[in-house]
N, C-alpha and C positions, 0 to 999 in steps of 0.2 A: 434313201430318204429316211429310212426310219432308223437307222445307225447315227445319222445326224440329229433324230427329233432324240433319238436315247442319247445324246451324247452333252445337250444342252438342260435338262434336269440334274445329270451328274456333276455339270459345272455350278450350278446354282446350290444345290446340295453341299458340295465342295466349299463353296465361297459361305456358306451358311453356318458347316461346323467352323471354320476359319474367322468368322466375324464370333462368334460363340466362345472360340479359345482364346481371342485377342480379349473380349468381353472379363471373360475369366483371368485371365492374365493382367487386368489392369485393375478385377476386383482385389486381388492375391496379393500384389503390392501395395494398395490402398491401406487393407488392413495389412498388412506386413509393416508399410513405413509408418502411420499411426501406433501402431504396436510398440515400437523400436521406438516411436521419439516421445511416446509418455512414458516408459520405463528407465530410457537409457542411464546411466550414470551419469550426475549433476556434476559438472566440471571442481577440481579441487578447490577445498576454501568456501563452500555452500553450503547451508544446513549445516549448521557450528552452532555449539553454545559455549562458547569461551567460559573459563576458570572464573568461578565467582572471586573476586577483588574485594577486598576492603574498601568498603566507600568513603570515598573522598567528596569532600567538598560539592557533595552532590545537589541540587535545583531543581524540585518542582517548577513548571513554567505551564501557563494557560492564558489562550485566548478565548476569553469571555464575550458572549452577543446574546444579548436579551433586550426583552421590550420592557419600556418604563411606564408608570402608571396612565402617562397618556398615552399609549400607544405604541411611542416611539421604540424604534429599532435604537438601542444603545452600545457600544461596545469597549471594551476592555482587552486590548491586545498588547502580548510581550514578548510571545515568541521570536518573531525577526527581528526586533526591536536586540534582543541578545544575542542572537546569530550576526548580523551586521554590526555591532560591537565587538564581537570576537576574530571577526576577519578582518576590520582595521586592528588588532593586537599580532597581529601573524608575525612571525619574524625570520621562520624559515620553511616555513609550510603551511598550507592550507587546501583541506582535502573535502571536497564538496559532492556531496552525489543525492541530487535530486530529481524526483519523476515528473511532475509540471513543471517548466520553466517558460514561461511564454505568456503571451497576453490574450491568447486563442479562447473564445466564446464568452468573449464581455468584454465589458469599458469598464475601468477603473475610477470614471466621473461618477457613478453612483454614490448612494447615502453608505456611509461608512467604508468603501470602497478605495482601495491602495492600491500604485502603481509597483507592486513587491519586484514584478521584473528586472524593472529598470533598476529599480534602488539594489537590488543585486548585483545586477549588472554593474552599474557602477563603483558599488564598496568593491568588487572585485579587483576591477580595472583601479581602482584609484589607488589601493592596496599594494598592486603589482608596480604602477609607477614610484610610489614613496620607497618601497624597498624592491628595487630592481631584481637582486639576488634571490627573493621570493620566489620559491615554486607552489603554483597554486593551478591544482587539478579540481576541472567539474567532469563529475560522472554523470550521466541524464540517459534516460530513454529516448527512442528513436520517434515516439510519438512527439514532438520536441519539433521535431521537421518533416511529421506525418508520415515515415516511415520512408523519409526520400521523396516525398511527393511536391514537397514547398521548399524553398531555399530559406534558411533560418539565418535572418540578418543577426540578430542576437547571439547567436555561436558563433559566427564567422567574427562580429568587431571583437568577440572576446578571444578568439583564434589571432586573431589581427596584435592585441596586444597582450599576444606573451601567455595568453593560461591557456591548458593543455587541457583539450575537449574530450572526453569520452565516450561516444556515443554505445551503450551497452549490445552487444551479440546477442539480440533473444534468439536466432535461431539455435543457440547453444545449449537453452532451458527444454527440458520437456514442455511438451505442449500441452494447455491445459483445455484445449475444444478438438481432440483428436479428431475426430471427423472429417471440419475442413481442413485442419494441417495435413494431416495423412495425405491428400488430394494435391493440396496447396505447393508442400514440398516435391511432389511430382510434375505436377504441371506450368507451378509459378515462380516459384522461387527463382528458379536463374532464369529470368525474366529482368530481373532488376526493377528499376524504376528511375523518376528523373523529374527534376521538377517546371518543367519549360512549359508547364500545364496542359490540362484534358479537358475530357468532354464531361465529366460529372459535378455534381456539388460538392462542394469544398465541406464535409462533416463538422466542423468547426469555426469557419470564418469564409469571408467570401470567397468569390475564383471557384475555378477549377482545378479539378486533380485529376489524374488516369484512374483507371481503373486497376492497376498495380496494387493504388495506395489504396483501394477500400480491401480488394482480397488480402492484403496483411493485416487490416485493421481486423477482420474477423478473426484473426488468430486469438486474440484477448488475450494477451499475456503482456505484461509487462518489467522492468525495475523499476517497482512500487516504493524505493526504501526514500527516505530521510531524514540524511544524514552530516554532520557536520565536524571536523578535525580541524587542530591547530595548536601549532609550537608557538606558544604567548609567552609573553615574561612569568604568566603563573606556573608558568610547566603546562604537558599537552592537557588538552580537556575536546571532550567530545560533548555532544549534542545529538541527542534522537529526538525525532518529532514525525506528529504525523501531517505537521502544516505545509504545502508545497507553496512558492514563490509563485505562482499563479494568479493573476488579476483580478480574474472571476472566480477566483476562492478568497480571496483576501478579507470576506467578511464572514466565513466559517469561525467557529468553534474550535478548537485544536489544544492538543498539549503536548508537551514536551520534557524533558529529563538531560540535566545538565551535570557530568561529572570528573572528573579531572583524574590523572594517577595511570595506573596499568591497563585500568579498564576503558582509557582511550587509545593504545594502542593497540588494546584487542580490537576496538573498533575502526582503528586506519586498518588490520592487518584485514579482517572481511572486506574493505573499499578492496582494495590492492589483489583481491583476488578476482572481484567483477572487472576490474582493468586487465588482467591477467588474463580470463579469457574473453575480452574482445580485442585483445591484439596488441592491448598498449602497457606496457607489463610495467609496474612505478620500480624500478630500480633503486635500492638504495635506505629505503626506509629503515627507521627501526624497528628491531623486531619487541617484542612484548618479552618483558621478563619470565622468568619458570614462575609457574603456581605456589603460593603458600598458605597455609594455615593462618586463617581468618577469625577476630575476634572480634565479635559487634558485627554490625550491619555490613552486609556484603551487597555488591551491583557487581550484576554479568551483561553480557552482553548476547545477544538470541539471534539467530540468523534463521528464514525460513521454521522448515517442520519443530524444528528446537522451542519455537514461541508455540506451536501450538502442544508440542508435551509438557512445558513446564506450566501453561496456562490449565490442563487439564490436571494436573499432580496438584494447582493448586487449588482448582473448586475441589476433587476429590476429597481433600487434604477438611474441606470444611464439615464440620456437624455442630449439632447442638452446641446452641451460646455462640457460635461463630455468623460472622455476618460476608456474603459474597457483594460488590457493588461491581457492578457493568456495565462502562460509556462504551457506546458502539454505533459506528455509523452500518455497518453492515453484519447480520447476524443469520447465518448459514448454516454454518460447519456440525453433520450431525453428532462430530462426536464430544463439542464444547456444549451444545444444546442439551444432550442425554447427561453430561456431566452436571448440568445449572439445575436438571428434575431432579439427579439424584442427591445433588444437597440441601435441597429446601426439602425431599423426603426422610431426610437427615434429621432434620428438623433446622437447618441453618436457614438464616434470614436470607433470603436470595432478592435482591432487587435488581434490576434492569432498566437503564435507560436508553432510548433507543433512538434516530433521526427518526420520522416517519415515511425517509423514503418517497417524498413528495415533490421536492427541487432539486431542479437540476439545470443552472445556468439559464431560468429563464423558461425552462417548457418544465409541464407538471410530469413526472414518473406515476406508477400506478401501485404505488406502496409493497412492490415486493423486492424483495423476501423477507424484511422486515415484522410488513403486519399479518401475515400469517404466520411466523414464527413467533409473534405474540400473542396470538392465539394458544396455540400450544404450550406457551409455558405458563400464563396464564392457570388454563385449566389443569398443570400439575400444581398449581400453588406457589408459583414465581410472582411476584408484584413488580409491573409492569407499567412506566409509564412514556412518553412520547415529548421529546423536543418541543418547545414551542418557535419553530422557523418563521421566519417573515423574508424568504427570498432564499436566506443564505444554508449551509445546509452542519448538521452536528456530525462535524467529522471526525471527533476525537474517536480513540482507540484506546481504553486505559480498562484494566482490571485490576480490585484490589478486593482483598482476602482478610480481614482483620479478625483476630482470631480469642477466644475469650483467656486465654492465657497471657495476652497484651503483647504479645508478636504481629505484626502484619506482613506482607507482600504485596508487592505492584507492580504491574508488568504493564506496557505500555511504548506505542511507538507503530510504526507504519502499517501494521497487519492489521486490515478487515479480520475477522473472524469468520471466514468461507472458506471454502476448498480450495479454492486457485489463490488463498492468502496464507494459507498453513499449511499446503500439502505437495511443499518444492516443487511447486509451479508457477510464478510470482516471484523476484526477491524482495525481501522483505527484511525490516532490522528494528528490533522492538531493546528494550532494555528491563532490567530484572532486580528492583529493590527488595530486601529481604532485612525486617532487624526491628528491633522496639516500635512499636506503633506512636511512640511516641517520637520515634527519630524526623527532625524538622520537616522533612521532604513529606517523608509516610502521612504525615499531621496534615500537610495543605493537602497533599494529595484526597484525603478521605472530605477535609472542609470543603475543598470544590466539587467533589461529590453533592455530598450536603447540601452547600446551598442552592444548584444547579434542580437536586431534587426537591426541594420544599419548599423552593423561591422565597430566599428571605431580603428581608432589607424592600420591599417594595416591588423584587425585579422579579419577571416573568421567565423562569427558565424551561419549565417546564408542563406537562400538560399530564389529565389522567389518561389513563387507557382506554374509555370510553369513545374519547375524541378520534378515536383512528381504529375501531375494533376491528377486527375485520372474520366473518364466519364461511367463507364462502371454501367449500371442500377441494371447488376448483383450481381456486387459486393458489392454494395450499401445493394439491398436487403438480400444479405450472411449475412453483415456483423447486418443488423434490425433481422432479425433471431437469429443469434448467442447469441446476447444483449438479446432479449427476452426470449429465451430459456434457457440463462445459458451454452450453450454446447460451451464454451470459454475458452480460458485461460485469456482475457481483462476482 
């Protein structure tokens, strides 16, 4: 009997280091596959800054939304208005890649409110019927069809008629919330998914979804870019912007950069490598001539971490007499922040304009990271002031640098200014003017600065910083956590 009573604590023991090593064995890989897939190497053609080009025939473009002395929500939009005139000009190609496509959390009956989906949709499809021989590719993220959780009628009729869907590989990007990925890719990943519906809320619209589709939505990463290509009668001409074809964005804020020549084939050649690795490789293109020796105004083209070196080269670049201006819907990233103190300690004029981080499709957000990062620059001596939003939200993306030598720079285009927007984790595709401040483009670009900031003509663009201060040490530090960890949707 007592060789059996010793022989049943030795099993329990046994069974105890063995749950203990399994334990350990499964922390080991956790951090091991997080490890490996925020470092890994960004597949080829990622994080580019293509050959600064001669600027051709380049286009400031902005959607304008302010309140009128009564009140009213007014708006002023041209972006897709030029994008949807550019894809009826196709004549042998049309290369599209955008991160919202869909009608997902809103109606487009509201006040100022466009059905941008469909009117896509259709210049698409209408495009590919008038010229049959037409090849026209959409690149889109997978949020798009909720990562496989919903059937996307909208990509299939355009599958149906002849354009060639992309849906981007993010498990290909480093992960920008290693924690749950680390996990995710162990346990979930080859799980798939399916859209025949679940038992949860649908995060975006009605229904249900599995629970597949919310453990990939925590991933937070996306193909944030767009972007837009096409062989016209004018020769090819590209398109960055930070406006998505989305419903319930259709009454945001946005700007854009329209330019034609080399430097839109440096921008089909970045499409063609996100096609490249998710499986669908464009055969055939042209490639972008050799680099030359540039006189007068040059535009490049920025992929990922490349926008946020050249964004930082260019506040660095400012001092005394020089003026930095900064539209931003999302303002993070600590090392564009430490760059914006040290030029207004420069003594350069550093303004900032900021969303307040307040809307979002309809439910309030709690103004961060925005209004604690206006806190801080603030008090280094940055003047700081806040969107005036009525529903919709300031989602442009634009830096410019204008400098008292009468040179400027603007860089603008899909990139939030955060960490998961500049730090090849995110793709992203910004564009890069450099040349006389008085070059056409450079001029509106700084004007719609201007009036955006000092609200003239009557219109309401803007707000002080007063309106949205925000002191609280908490929330400051919430929001240095959240950036570093990854556990964000900024």
């Amino acid at each position: 009997m007592n060789e059996i009573a010793t022989a049943h604590p030795n099993r329990r023991a046994r069974g105890r280091r063995a749950l203990r090593l399994a334990l350990l064995a499964l922390l080991v890989a956790w951090i091991g596959t997080a490890t490996v897939h925020r470092y890994k190497p960004l597949p080829p053609g990622i994080s580019v800054a293509m050959p600064a080009r001669s600027a051709e025939a380049v286009v400031f473009l902005a959607d304008l939304t302010w309140i009128d002395e009564r009140g009213a929500r007014r708006l002023d939009h041209r972006i897709f208005e030029r994008a949807l005139a550019r894809i009826g000009q196709a004549r042998r190609l049309v290369v599209l890649d955008m991160f919202l496509f869909n009608d997902f959390a809103g109606s487009a009956d509201g006040d100022g409110m466009r059905p941008l989906s469909d009117q896509l949709e259709q210049a698409l499809v209408a495009r590919k019927r008038a010229v049959p021989g037409l090849r026209a590719v959409l690149i889109t993220d997978p949020i798009n069809g909720l990562y496989g959780g919903v059937e996307s009628d909208r990509l299939d009729r355009l599958r149906a008629a002849g354009i060639d869907v992309v849906v981007t590989a993010l498990p290909r990007l480093r992960d920008s919330n290693p924690a749950w990925s680390g996990l995710w890719r162990l346990c979930c990943r080859w799980a798939g998914n399916d859209d025949d519906g679940g038992w949860l809320p649908n995060p975006v619209g009605p229904g249900e979804v599995t629970l597949r589709t919310w453990l990939r939505l925590v991933n937070f990463k996306a193909n944030h870019r767009k972007t837009l290509v096409v062989d016209s009668p004018e020769g090819w001409i590209g398109l960055v912007t930070s406006a998505n074809p989305h419903d319930a964005s259709s009454a945001h804020g946005n700007v854009a950069l329209e330019f034609r020549g080399p430097a839109a084939l440096d921008l089909l050649a970045t499409e063609a490598a996100v096609a490249a690795f998710s499986g669908a490789p464009l055969d055939g293109l042209p490639a972008p001539p050799p680099a030359r020796p540039v006189n007068g105004a040059v535009l490049q083209v920025l992929t990922e971490s490349a926008i946020r070196d050249a964004a930082i080269d260019a506040i660095d670049a400012a001092g005394l007499g020089d003026r930095v201006d900064l539209a931003i819907f999302y303002l993070s990233h600590r090392g564009v922040i430490v760059a914006l103190k040290r030029a207004a300690a420069r003594g350069a004029t550093v303004r900032v304009l900021m969303d307040p981080n307040r809307d979002a499709f309809g439910a309030e957000k709690d103004g961060i990271p925005n209004r604690p990062v206006g806190r801080e620059l603030v008090d280094a001596g940055v003047t700081v002031r806040w969107c005036a939003t009525s529903g919709e939200q300031c989602h442009s993306k634009s830096l410019q640098v204008i400098r008292a030598d009468g040179s400027s720079e603007w860089i603008g285009g899909s990139a939030n200014f955060t960490r998961r927007n500049l730090d090849d984790l995110n793709l992203e595709t910004n564009a890069r003017l450099a040349g006389p401040a008085g070059h056409p483009a450079l001029s509106e670009a700084a004007a719609w600065f201007e009036q955006r900031w000092s609200n003239r003509a009557g219109r309401l663009h803007s707000l002080p910083y007063d309106e949205f201060a925000e002191d609280s040490r908490l929330r400051y530090w919430r929001y240095r956590v959240m950036e570093f960890t990854g556990l964000s949707t900024f």
